[in-house]
C-alpha positions in Angstrom: 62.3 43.1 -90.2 59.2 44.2 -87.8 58.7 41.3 -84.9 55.3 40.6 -86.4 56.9 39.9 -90.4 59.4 37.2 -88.5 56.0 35.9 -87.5 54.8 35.9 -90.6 57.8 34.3 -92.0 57.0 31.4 -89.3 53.9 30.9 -90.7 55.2 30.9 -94.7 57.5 28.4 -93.1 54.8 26.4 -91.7 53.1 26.6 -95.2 56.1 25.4 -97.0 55.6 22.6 -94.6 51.8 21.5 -94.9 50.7 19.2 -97.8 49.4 21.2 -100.8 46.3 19.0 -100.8 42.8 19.2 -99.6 40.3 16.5 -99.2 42.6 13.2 -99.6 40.7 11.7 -103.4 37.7 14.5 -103.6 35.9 11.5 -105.8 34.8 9.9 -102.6 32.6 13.0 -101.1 31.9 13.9 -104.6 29.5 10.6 -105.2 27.5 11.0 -101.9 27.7 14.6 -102.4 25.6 14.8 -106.0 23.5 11.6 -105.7 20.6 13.7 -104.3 20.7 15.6 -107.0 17.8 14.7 -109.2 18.1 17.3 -111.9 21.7 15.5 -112.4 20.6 12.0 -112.2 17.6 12.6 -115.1 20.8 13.6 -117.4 21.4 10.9 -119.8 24.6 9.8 -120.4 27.5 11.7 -122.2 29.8 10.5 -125.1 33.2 10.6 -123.9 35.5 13.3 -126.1 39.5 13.6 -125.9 40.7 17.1 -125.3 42.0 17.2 -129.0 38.9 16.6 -130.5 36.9 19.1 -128.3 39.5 22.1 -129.4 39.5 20.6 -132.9 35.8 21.0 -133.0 35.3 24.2 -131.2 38.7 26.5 -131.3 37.5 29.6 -131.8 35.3 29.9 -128.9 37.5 28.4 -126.7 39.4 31.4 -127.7 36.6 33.7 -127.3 36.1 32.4 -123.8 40.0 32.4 -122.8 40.2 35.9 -123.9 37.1 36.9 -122.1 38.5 34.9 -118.8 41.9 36.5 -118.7 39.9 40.2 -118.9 37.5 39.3 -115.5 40.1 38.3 -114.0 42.6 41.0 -114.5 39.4 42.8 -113.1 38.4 41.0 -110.5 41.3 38.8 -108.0 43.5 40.3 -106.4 46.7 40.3 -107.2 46.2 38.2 -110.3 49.7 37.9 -112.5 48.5 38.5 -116.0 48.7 36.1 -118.7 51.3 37.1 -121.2 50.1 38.2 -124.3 52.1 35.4 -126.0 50.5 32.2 -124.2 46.6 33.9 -125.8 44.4 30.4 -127.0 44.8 30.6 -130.9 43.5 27.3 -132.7 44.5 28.2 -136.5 46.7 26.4 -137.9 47.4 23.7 -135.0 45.6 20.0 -134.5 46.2 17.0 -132.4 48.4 17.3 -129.5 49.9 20.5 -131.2 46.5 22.4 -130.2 46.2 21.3 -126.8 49.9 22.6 -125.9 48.4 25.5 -127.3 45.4 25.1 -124.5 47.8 23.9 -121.5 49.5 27.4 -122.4 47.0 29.5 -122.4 45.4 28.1 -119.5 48.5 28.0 -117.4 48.6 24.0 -116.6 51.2 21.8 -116.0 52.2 20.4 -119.9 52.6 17.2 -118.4 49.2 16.7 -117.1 47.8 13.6 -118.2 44.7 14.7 -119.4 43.5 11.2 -120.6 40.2 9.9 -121.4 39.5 8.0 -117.9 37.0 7.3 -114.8 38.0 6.7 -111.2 35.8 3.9 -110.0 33.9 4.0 -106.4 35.0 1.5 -103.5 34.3 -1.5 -105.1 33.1 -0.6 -108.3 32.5 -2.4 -111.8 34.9 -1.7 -114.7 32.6 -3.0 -117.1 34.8 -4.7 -119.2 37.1 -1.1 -119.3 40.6 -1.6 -118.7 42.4 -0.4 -115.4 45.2 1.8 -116.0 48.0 2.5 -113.4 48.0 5.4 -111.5 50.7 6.9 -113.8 48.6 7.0 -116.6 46.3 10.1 -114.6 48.6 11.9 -112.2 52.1 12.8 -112.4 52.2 11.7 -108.6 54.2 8.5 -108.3 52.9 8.1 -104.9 50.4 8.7 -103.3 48.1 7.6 -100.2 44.8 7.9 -102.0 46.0 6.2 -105.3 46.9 2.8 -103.4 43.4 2.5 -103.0 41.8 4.0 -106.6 41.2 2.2 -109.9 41.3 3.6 -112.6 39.5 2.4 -115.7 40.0 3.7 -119.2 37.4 5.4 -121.7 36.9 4.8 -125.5 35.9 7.8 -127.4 32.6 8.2 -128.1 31.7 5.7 -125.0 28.9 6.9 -122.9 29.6 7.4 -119.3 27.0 8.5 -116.1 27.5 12.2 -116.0 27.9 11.9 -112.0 30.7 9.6 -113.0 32.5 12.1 -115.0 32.2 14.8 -112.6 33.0 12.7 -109.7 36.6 11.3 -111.6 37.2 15.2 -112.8 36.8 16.6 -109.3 39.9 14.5 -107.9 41.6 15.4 -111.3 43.5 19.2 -110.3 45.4 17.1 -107.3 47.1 14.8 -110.2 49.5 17.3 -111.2 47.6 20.1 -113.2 49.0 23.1 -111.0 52.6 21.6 -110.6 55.8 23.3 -111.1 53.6 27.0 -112.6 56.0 29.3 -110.7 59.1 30.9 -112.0 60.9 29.7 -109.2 59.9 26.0 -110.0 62.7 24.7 -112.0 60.6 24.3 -115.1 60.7 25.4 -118.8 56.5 26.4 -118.7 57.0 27.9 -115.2 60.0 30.8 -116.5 57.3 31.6 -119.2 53.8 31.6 -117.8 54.4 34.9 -115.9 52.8 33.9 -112.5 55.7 35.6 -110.7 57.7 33.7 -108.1 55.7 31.2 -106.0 53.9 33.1 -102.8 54.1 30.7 -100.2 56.3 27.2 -99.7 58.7 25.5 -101.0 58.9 25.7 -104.5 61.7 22.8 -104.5 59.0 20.3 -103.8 56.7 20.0 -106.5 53.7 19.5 -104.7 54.1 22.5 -102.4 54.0 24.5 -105.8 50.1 23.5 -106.6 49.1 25.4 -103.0 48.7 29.0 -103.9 46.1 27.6 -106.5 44.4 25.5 -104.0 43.8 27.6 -101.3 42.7 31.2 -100.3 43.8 33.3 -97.2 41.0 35.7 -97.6 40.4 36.3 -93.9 43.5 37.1 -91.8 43.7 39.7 -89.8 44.9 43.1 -91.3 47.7 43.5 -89.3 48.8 40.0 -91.1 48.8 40.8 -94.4 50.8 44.3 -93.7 53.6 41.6 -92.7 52.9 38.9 -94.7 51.8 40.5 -98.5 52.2 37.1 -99.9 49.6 35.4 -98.4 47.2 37.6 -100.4 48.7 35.4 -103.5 46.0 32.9 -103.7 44.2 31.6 -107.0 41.6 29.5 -106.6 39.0 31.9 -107.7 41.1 32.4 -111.1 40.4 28.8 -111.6 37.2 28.0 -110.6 35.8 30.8 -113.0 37.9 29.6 -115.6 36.9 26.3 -116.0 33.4 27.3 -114.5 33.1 29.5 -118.2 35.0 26.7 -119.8 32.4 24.2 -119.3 29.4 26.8 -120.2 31.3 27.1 -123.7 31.4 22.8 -124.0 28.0 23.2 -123.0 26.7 25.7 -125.6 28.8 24.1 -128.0 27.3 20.6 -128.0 30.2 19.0 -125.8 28.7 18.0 -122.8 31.2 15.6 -121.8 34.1 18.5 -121.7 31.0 20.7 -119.7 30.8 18.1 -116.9 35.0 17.5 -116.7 35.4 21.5 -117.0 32.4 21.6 -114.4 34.3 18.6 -111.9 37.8 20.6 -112.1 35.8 24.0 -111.0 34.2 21.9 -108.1 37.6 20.4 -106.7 38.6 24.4 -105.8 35.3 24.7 -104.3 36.0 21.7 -102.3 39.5 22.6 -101.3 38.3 26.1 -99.7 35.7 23.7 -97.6 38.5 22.4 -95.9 39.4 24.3 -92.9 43.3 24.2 -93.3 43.3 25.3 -96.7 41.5 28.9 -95.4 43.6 29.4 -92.2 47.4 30.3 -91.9 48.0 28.6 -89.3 45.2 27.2 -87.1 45.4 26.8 -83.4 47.5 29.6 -83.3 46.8 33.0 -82.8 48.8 36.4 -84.1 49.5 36.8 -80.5 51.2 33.5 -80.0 53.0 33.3 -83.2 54.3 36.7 -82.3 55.7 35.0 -79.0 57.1 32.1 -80.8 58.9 34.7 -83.1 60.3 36.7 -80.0 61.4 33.0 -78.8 63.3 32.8 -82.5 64.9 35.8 -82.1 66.6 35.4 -78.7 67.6 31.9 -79.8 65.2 29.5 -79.0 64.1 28.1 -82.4 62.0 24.9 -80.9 58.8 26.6 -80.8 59.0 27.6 -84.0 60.4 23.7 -85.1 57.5 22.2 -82.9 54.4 24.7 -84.7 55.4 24.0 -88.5 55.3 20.1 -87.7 52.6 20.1 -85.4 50.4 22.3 -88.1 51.8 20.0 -91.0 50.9 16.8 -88.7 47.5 17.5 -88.0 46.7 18.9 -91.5 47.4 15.8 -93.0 45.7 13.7 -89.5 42.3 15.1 -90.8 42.9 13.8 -94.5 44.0 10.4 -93.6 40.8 9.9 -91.7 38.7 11.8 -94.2 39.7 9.2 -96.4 39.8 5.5 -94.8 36.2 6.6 -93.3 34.9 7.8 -96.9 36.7 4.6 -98.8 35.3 2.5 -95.7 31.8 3.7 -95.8 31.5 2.9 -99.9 33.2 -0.3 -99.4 30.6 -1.4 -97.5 27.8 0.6 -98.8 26.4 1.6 -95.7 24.0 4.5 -96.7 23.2 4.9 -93.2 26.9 6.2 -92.4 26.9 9.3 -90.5 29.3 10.8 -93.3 27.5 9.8 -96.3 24.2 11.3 -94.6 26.3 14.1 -93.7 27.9 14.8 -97.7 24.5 13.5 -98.7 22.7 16.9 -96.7 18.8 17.5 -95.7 15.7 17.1 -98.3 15.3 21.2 -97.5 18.5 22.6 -97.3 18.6 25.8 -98.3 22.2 26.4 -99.3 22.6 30.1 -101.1 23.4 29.4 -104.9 26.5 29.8 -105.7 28.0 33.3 -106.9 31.5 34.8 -107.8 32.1 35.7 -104.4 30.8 32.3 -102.6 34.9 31.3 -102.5 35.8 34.2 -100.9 32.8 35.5 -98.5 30.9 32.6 -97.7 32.9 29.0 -97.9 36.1 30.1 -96.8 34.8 32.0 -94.3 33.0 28.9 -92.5 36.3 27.2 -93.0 38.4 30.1 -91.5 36.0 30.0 -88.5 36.3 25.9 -88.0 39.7 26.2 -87.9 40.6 26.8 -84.4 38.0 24.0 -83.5 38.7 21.2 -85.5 42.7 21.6 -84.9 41.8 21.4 -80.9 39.2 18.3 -81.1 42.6 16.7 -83.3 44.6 17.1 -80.4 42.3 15.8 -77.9 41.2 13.0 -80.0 44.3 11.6 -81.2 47.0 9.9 -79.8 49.5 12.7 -79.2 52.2 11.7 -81.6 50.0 12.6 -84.4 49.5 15.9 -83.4 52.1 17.2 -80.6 55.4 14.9 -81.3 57.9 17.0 -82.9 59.7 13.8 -84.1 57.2 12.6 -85.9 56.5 13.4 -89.7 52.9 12.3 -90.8 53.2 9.7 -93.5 56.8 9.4 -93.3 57.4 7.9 -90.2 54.4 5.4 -90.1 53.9 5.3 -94.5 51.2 3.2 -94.3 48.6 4.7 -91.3 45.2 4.5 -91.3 43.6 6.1 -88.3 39.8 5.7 -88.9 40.9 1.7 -88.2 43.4 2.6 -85.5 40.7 4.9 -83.3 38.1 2.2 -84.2 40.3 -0.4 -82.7 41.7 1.5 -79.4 39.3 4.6 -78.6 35.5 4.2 -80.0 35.3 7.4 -77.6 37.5 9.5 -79.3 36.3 8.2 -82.2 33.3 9.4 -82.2 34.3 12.9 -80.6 36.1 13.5 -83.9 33.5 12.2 -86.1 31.2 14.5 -84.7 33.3 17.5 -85.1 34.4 16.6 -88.7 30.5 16.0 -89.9 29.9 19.7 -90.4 33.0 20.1 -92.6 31.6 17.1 -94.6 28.1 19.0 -94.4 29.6 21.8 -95.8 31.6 20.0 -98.8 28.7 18.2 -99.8 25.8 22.3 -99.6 28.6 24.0 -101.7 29.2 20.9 -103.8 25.4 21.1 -104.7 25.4 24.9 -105.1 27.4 24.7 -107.3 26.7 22.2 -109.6 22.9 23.8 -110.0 24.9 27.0 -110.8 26.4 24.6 -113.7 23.3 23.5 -114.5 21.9 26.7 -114.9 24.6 27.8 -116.5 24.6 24.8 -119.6 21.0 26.0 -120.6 
């Protein structure tokens, strides 16, 4: 093996490593996000519709549109693992739950996604009677740190709900399980069948490592990088944004608005993920130089460098989401509009963001996320206390379970606070444009 593929192979160990998640609960940007949106907030309500009774209603398009989706992308991302001819959407002959195992199939989702009728409620937000449900009843996550501070409320059929509401729940919806456990190397029944190949990247003994090759898209490496590392060109989110993207244009068209605006929030949680600057950079903070020196420091024997990178990567990753999300859950608590991150998801009266295109994931969003990268992991490190992000022994979210570091910076360092609130305010800038581009591209599309 070249010196540069055993650098690669650091960095696919670093990936096995890192969390498979994005934004920590996308729901919370989501809500700032679309709330200037006044062609979405004139929408009236929508009736909510199980699964079962949008395929009951409207199988054969689905099937038209399945079979349409499987030929673009066979056409257009690379490295796409066909779908087998076997798993193709068919609705005769099938109802009930029978017919959506026939849709889980054919759209390559984990079988037991929850897929319930359900709305995540903001910080401090009114059930309206609804019943909560438990966490388990949405994601196949026992544990998480964003579900100890969600709640969950259950939908009656036919109940009208907000359409920002819908899309808001939907867009957290892909980290509750849907891309678990695909691979053939997963350990599952569906995974030896779907034909997705072995997974790319990670561990595919820990289920949540198995949803990142969906979730995130190494489109802008170096050359030299992909020559050694092939795998990393294994990356799906496109496949699934334009498939539930089309998805929700057919609920649309077919008088299903409710299943237009869920398609629509699972298509926007991909967007989101590539706004996130971890999710679009192998490994950030360090260069193909360095990991090549930390490779030549493996090979003679000296394995700490490599040890120190994966954690200090995995650490920091994961650093960003927990204060993503106790400053986000914070801000709504308290409703403070004035909140430099709710201004900042919330964007400029004449923002001119491009609308959004089949190549905006791969030319445009991850690109601004590639090029944060280096930037944001350095203003981490100088920020932070260092075991966060430069103690080997410590595992983020393992060692300390319960962390919350927008309250621990507030408390200790208001300076370093703020010098990482200023850095992370044009990733939340960015999450909130391309959240709005592409929900006008929805909007154009339902018509």
């Amino acid at each position: 093996m070249s010196r540069l593929a055993h650098a690669a192979a650091i960095a696919a160990l670093a990936l096995a490593a890192a969390p498979a998640g994005a934004w920590n609960n996308h729901a919370l940007g989501t809500w700032p996000a679309l709330t200037p949106m006044p062609e979405l907030s004139a929408l009236q309500p929508v009736q909510a519709e199980s699964l079962s009774s949008f395929l009951a209603a409207d199988g054969p398009g689905v099937a038209a549109v399945l079979a349409q989706e499987e030929a673009w992308a066979r056409r257009n991302v690379p490295a796409y693992p066909p779908r087998p001819e076997a798993l193709a959407f068919r609705a005769a002959g099938a109802s009930g739950d029978a017919l959506v195992a026939r849709f889980v199939a054919a759209t390559r989702i984990n079988p037991q996604s929850r897929l319930a009728l359900f709305l995540q409620l903001p910080p401090g937000g009114d059930p309206a009677g609804r019943p909560t449900l438990p966490a388990s009843a949405v994601t196949t996550f026992e544990h998480s740190e964003s579900s100890r501070l969600d709640t969950f409320v259950a939908l009656r059929e036919g109940e009208p709900v907000p359409v920002i509401d819908v899309i808001a729940s939907a867009s957290d919806e892909p980290d509750y399980g849907l891309d678990i456990g695909l691979w053939s190397d997963n350990a599952t029944r569906y995974g030896q069948v779907y034909g997705l190949g072995r997974q790319p990247f990670g561990n595919p003994a820990i289920a949540f490592s198995s949803q990142g090759p969906m979730h995130m898209g190494f489109f802008h490496e170096p050359a030299i990088v992909y020559a050694a590392a092939p795998f990393l060109r294994r990356t799906f989110p496109e496949y699934r944004v334009h498939l539930w993207q089309s998805l929700a244009a057919r609920a649309f068209r077919g008088g299903h608005p409710y299943w237009g605006w869920r398609f629509a929030g699972w298509a926007l949680h991909y967007v989101q993920d590539l706004t996130q600057p971890y999710h679009a950079r192998v490994l950030p903070g360090a260069g193909t130089l360095r990991m090549m020196w930390i490779d030549a420091l493996d090979v003679a024997g000296l394995h700490g460098p490599k040890d120190r990178v994966i954690v200090f990567v995995t650490n920091r990753h994961l650093a960003l989401e927990n204060y993503q999300l106790h400053w986000l859950h914070d801000a709504l608590s308290r409703r403070n509009a004035n909140d430099a991150a709710l201004k900042a998801l919330r964007g400029s009266a004449g923002e001119g963001a491009a609308p959004f295109r089949d190549g905006s994931l791969r030319q445009t969003i991850s690109r601004e996320s590639y090029d944060a990268a280096d930037g944001i992991d350095a203003v981490l490190v100088a920020a932070l206390p260092p075991r966060y992000t430069s103690d080997p022994s410590y595992v983020f979210g393992v060692t300390e379970p319960d962390i919350d570091l927008y309250a621990l910076l507030a408390k200790s360092d208001p300076s370093a606070r703020a010098t990482l609130e200023r850095a992370m305010l044009p990733l939340l800038e960015h999450f909130g444009t391309h959240s709005r581009s592409f929900i006008r591209a929805v909007l154009q599309n339902s018509r």
